[in-house]
C-alpha positions in Angstrom: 0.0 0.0 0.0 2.7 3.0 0.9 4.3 1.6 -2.4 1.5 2.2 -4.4 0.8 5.6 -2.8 4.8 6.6 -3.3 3.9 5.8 -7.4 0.8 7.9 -7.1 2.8 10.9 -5.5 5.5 10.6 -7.9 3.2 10.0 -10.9 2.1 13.4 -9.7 5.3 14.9 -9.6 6.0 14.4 -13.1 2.5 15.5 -14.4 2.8 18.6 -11.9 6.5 19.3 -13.6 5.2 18.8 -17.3 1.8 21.6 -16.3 4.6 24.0 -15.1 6.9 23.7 -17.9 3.5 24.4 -20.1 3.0 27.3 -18.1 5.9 28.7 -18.4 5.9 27.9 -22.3 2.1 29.9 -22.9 3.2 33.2 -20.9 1.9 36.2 -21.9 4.2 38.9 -24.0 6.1 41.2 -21.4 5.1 44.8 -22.1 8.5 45.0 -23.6 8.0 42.7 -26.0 4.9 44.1 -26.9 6.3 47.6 -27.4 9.3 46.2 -29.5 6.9 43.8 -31.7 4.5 47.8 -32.4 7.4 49.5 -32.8 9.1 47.3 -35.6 5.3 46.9 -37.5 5.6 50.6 -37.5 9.3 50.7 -39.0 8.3 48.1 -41.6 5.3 50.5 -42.5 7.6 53.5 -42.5 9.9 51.7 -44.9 7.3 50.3 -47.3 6.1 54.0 -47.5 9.6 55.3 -47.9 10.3 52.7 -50.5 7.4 53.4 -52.6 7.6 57.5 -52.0 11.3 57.2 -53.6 10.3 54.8 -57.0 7.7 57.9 -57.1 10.1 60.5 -57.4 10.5 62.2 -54.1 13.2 61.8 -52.6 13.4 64.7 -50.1 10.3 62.9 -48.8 11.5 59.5 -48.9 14.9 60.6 -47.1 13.0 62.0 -44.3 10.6 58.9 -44.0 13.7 56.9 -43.9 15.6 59.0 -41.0 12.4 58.5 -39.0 12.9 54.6 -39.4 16.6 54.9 -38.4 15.7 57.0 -34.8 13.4 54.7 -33.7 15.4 51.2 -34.7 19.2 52.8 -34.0 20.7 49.6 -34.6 19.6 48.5 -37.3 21.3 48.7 -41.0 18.5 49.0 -43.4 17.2 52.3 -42.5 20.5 53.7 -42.9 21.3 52.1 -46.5 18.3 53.4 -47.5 19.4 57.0 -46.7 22.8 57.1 -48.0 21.4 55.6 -51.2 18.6 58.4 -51.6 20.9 61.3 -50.4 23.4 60.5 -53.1 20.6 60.1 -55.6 19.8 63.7 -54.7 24.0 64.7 -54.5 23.9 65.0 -51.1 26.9 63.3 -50.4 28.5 64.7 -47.6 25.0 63.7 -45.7 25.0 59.9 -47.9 28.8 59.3 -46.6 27.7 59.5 -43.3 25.0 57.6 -43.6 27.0 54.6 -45.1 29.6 55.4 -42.6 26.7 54.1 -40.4 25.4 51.5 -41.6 29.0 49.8 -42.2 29.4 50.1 -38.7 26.1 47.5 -38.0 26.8 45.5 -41.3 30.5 45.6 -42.3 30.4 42.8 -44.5 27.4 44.0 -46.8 29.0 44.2 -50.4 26.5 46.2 -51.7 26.7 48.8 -48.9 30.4 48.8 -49.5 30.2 49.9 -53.2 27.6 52.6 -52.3 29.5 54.4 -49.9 32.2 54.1 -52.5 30.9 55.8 -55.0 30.1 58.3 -53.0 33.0 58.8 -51.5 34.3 58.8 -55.3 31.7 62.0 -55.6 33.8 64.1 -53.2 37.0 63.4 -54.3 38.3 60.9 -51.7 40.1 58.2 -53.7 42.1 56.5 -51.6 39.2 55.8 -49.2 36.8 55.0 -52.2 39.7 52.4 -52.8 39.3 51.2 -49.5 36.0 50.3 -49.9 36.2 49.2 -53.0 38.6 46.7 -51.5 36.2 45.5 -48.9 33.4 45.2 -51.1 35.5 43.0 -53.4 36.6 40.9 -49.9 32.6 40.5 -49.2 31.5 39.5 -52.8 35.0 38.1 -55.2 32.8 37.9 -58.1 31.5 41.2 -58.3 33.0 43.4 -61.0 31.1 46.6 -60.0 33.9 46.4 -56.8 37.1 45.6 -59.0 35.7 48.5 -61.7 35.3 50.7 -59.2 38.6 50.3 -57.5 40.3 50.6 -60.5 38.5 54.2 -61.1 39.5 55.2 -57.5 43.7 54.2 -58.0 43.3 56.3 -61.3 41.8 59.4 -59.4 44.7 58.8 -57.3 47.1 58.2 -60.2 48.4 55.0 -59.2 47.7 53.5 -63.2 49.4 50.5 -63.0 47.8 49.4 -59.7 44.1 50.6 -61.6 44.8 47.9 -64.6 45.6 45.2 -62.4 42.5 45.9 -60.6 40.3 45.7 -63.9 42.4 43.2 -65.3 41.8 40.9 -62.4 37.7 42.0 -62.7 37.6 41.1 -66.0 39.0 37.5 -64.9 36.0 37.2 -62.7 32.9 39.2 -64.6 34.4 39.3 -68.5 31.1 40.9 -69.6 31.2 43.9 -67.5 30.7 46.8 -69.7 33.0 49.4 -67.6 35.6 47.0 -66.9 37.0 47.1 -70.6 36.2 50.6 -70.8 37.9 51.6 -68.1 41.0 50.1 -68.9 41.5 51.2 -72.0 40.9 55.1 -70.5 43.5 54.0 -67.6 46.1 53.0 -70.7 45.4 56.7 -72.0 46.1 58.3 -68.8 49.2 56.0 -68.3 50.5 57.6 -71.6 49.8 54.2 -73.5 48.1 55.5 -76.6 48.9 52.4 -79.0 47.5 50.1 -76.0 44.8 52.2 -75.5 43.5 52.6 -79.1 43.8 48.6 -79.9 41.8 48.0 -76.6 38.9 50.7 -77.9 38.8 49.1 -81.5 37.9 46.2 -80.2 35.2 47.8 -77.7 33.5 50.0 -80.6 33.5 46.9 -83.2 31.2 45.2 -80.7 27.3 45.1 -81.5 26.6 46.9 -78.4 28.9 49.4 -78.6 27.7 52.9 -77.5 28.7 56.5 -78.6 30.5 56.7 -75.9 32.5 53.8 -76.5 33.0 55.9 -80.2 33.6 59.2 -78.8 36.7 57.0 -76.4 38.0 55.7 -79.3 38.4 59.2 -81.3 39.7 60.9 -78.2 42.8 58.0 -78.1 43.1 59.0 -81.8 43.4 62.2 -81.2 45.8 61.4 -78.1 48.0 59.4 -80.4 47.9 61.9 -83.4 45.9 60.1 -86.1 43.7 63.3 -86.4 41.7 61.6 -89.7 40.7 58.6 -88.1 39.7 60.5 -84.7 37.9 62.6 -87.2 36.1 60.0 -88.4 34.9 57.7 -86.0 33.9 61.2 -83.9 31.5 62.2 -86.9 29.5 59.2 -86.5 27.8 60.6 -83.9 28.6 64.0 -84.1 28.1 67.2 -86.3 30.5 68.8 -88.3 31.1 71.6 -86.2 31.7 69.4 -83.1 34.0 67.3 -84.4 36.5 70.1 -85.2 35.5 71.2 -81.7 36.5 68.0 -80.9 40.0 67.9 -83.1 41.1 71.6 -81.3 40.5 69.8 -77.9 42.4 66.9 -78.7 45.4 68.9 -80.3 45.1 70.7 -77.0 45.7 67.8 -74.9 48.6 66.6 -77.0 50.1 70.1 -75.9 49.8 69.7 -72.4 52.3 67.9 -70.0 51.1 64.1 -69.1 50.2 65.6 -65.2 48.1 68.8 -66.9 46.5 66.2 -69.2 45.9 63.6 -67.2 44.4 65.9 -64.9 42.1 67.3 -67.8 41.1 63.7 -68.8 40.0 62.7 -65.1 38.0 65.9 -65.1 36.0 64.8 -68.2 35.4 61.5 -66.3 32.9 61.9 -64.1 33.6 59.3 -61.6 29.9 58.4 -60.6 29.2 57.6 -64.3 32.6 55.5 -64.8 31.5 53.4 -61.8 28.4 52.9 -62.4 26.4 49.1 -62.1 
């Protein structure tokens, strides 16, 4: 008999252990909890707002929706992305680097982030820590030729060529059908003062079926670098009109005058730096 009644007690143990741990398991939401769960269904809101304000055009709108999503979830990356990507859209890239500056801080391995900031940093004229980021984007994502392209931009602003051809040399190893990559390298050849390099780089560029004016306008500007005014000539005035091509023909003799530094610095200043990096 005490046996039995021992099994009975301890038969209740266990089923008085099992209706605690339940207990425990259906406890109501803390007011915390509550609070956080409100306050992120509100920041999702705010976002998909913001997101929807910016494909619409305004962006001074949007960047303001997105600030309020970054107060009230600090520590989170998103918000902040989302503003450095809509203040550079409207060149407001002291604000946009600081933004990114950020956001790298809660997501330092985000490659996209990394390219972003960049670019931007490319916008104020800070090469050597566009490079840097460049570099880390390339660390985060190796197959990404946006990050080799746009280091390769940055060590020319800086005027370190040879290091810029490596870097789109190695890009082109890893994304061969990047359009700036091949672009950019030949344009890095013409700063280097490799005008024979250059040109045979372009030919090949503007023979291709998707070749751009651009690509045309490249290939008569390292004519006119390497002296072969009749060819620059004509490749210029497939796309252009009479009168700009001899525009074009005065600029280039112009730039043959000048002292490789001078030039080059002329050159970089027709590149703008956002366009040469861009997706």
């Amino acid at each position: 008999m005490a046996q039995r009644i021992r099994r009975i007690v301890l038969a209740g143990m266990v089923i008085g252990a099992w209706a605690g741990l339940a207990g425990c398991a259906g406890m109501p939401p803390t007011a915390g909890q509550i609070a956080e769960e409100n306050r992120d269904s509100q920041v999702a809101q705010i976002l998909r707002v913001a997101d929807t304000t910016r494909r619409g055009g305004d962006l001074v709108s949007a960047a303001g929706l997105y600030r309020r999503a970054h107060d009230m979830t600090p520590e989170r990356a998103l918000p902040l992305i989302a503003l450095g990507d809509t203040l550079a859209a409207l060149g407001s890239y002291p604000d946009a680097a600081q933004a990114y500056a950020m956001a790298i801080e809660r997501e330092p391995a985000n490659a996209d982030l990394r390219y972003g900031y960049g670019r931007t940093l490319m916008a104020l004229n800070r090469p050597q820590e566009a490079a840097e980021q460049f570099r880390a984007a390339i660390a985060a994502s190796p197959k990404d030729g946006r990050a080799f392209n746009g280091l390769g931009v940055a060590l020319d602003q800086a005027g370190d060529h040879a290091a810029a051809q490596q870097a789109y040399g190695d890009g082109l190893k890893v994304a061969p059908d990047h359009p700036g990559l091949d672009n950019n390298l030949a344009f890095s050849m013409l700063l280097a003062g490799n005008f024979a390099d250059a040109v045979f780089r372009l030919e090949q560029i503007a023979r291709q079926p998707q070749a751009t004016a651009r690509n045309r306008q490249n290939l008569a500007l390292a004519y006119g670098l390497a002296g072969d005014s009749a060819k620059a000539a004509a490749v210029a005035g497939q796309d252009l009109g009479e009168d700009e091509v001899k525009n074009n023909l005065a600029a280039y003799a112009r730039l043959r005058r000048m002292a490789a530094a001078e030039r080059n610095a002329e050159l970089l200043r027709l590149r703008d730096p956002r366009i040469a990096t861009a997706p």
